[in-house]
N, C-alpha and C positions, 0 to 999 in steps of 0.2 A: 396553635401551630400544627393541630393535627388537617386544616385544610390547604388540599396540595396549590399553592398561587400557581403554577407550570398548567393547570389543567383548567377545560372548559366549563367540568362538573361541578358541581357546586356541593358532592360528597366530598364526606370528611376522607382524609386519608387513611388507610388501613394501618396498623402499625407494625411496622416493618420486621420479619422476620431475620434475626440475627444469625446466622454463619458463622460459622469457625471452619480457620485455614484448612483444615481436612474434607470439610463436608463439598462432593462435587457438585452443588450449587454457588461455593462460593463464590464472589465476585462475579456475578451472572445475574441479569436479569430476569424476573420472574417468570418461567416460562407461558407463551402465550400472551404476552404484555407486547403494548408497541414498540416497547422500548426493543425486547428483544427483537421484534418485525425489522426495526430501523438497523441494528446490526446485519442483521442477516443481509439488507437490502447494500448496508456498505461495503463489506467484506466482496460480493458478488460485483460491486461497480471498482472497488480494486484490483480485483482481478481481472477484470474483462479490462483494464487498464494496463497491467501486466502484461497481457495476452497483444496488446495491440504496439505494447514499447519493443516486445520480442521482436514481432512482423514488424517494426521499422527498421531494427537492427537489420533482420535478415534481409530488409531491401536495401538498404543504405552502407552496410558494411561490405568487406574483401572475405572471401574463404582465404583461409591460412591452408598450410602442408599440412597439418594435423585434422583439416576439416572443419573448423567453428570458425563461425565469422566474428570477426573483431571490427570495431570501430572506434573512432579516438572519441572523446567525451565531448568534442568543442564540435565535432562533423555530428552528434547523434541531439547537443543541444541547438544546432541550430533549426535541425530539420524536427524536431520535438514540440519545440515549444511554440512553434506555430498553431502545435494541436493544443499541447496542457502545459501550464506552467509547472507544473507539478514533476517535472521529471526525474530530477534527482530524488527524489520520496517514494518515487515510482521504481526508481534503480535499485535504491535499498532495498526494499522490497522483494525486486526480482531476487536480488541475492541472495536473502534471506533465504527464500523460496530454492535455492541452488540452480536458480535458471540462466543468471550473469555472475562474471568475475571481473575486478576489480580490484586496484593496489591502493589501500589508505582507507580510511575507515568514510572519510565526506568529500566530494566533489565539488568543487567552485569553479564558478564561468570564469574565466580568462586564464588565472589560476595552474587548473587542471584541464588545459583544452587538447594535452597532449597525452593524455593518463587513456590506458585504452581498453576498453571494455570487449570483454568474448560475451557469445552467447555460447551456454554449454547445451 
C-alpha cells in the first residue's frame, strides 16, 4: 500500500509525516507538493469569482440612502447564473469574506427571490 495508485510515478509512496492539532503544518499539504500548487490555484480562481459577483451586484443593483447597493436574490440569480452556476457558493463566500449581507443562513431560487442582498 506504500505505492501511491493517484500518481503517474511508479515510486513508492513516502510515508507520511503525522501532525498534531498544534503543529502549524497541520492539515496542509506538504509544502511545494502539487497538491499545495492546486490549492493555491483554487482559492485564487474563488476569488477572482468573488471579485466579479461584487461587479455584478454593483451593476445590477439600486444605491440605498445609506450608500450600498442592494439587490434582491432572484434579480442577482438570474443575471448570475448565465455566467456560473455557482452563485449561491459564491455569496456565502462573499459573506464570509464581509463583502455581502444577507438574512438566513442559505438561499434558494424561487424560495428566497425576495431576500435582499447589500454589498458592503
Amino acid at each position: 500500500q506504500r505505492k501511491n495508485p493517484f500518481s503517474s510515478d511508479d515510486r513508492l509512496a513516502s510515508k507520511p509525516a503525522h501532525t498534531h492539532r498544534g503543529d502549524p503544518t497541520y492539515g496542509r499539504p506538504p509544502e511545494g507538493s502539487r497538491t499545495e500548487q492546486r490549492g493555491r490555484d483554487a482559492h485564487s480562481h474563488v476569488g477572482r469569482e468573488v471579485e466579479e459577483l461584487c461587479l455584478i451586484i454593483r451593476r445590477t443593483g439600486k444605491v440605498g440612502e445609506d450608500g450600498h447597493v442592494r439587490v434582491t436574490f432572484g434579480q442577482l440569480f438570474e443575471t448570475y447564473v448565465t455566467i456560473s452556476n455557482k452563485v449561491v457558493g459564491i455569496l456565502l463566500r462573499a459573506r464570509k469574506h464581509g463583502l455581502v449581507h444577507f438574512e438566513g443562513e442559505m438561499l434558494w431560487q424561487g424560495k428566497d427571490d425576495d431576500v435582499v442582498i447589500t454589498l458592503l
